[in-house]
NUFIMI-567829 format. One record per residue (C-alpha): x, y, z. Coordinates in steps of 0.1 Angstrom, whole numbers. Example, Ala and Ser with C-alpha at 12.3 -4.5 7.8 and 13.67 -1.06 7.14 Angstrom:
BEGIN
[rec [123; -45; 78]];
[rec [137; -11; 71]];
//
This chain:
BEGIN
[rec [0; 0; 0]];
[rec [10; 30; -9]];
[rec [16; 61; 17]];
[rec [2; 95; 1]];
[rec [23; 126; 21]];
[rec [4; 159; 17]];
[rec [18; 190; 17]];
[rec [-2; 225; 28]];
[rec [18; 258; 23]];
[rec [1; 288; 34]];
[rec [10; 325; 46]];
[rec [5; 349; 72]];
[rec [10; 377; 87]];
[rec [23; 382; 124]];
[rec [38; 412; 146]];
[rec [65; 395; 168]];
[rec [64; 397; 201]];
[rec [87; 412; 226]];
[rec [112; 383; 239]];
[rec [130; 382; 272]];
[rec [148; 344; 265]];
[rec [141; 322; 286]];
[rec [141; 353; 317]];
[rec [109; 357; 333]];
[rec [107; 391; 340]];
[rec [129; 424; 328]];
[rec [164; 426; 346]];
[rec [179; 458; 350]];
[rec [215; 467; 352]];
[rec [225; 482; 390]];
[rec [256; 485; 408]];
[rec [244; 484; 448]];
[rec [266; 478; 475]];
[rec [254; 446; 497]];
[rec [258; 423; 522]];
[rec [245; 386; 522]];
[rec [248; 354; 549]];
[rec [238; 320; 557]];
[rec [215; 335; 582]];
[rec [243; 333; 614]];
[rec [270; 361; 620]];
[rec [288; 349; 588]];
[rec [280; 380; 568]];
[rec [298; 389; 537]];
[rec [299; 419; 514]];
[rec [293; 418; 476]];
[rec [279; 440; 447]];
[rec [246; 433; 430]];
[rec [253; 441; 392]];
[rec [217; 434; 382]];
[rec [184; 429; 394]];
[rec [148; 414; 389]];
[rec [120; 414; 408]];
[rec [126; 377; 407]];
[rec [164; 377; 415]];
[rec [201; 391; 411]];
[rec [234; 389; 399]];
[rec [261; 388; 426]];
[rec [298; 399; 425]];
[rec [310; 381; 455]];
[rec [348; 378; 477]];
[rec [343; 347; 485]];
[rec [325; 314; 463]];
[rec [289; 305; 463]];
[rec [277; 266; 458]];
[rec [247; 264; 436]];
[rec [221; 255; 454]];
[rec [229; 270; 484]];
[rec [201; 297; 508]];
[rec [213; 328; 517]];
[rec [202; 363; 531]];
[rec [205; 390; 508]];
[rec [203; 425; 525]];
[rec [199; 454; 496]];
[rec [199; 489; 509]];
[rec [167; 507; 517]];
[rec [150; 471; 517]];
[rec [164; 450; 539]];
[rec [167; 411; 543]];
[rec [153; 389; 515]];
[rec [158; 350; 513]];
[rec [173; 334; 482]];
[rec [189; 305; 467]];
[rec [218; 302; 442]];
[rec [210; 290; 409]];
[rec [242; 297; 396]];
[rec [280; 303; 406]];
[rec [310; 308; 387]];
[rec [344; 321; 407]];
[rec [335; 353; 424]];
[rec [299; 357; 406]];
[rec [264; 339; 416]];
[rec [228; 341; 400]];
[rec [200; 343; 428]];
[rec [166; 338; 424]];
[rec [144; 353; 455]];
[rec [121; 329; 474]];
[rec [93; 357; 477]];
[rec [97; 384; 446]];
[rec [105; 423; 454]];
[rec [73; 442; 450]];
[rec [73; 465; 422]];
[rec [80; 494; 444]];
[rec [111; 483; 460]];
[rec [126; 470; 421]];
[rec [118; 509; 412]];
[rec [134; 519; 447]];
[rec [168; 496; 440]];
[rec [171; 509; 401]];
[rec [166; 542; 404]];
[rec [197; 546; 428]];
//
């Protein structure tokens, strides 16, 4: 028996939509003095060089483990839990267990 394949070309218009990757939400370019721990005394400094409401970019002084909770504290907001998604030497990806409300993301990037 013979297969038959059929074949359907047609056209269309589209507008293309506005694409983030594979990022959830917008990230914004900062440079914001911080200091993050494990949630004891052991409190280090490090530099957030972007931010999304959903998470940040870390320039760190000491290594991160992927996987790993910390504290993040970000001036004029405070404390905010997070876990590593991503290290790499001195620089880590975080992605924050509760989001930052829109008003504190405007707060952080407008500084």
């Amino acid at each position: 028996m013979a297969t038959q394949l059929r074949c359907a070309i047609f056209a269309a218009e589209f507008e293309p939509a506005e694409s983030l990757g594979w990022r959830r939400t917008p990230r914004a370019p900062v440079s914001l003095n911080a200091k993050m721990g494990r949630g004891g005394l052991d409190r280090a400094l490090c530099r957030v060089t972007d931010l999304s409401i959903n998470g940040a970019r870390l320039q760190t002084y000491s290594e991160l483990r992927t996987g790993a909770r910390i504290r993040l504290t970000l001036p004029s907001i405070g404390q905010c839990s997070a876990r590593v998604v991503w290290a790499h030497d001195f620089e880590a990806g975080l992605e924050f267990q509760t989001p930052l409300a829109p008003e504190e993301f405007d707060l952080l990037t407008a500084q």
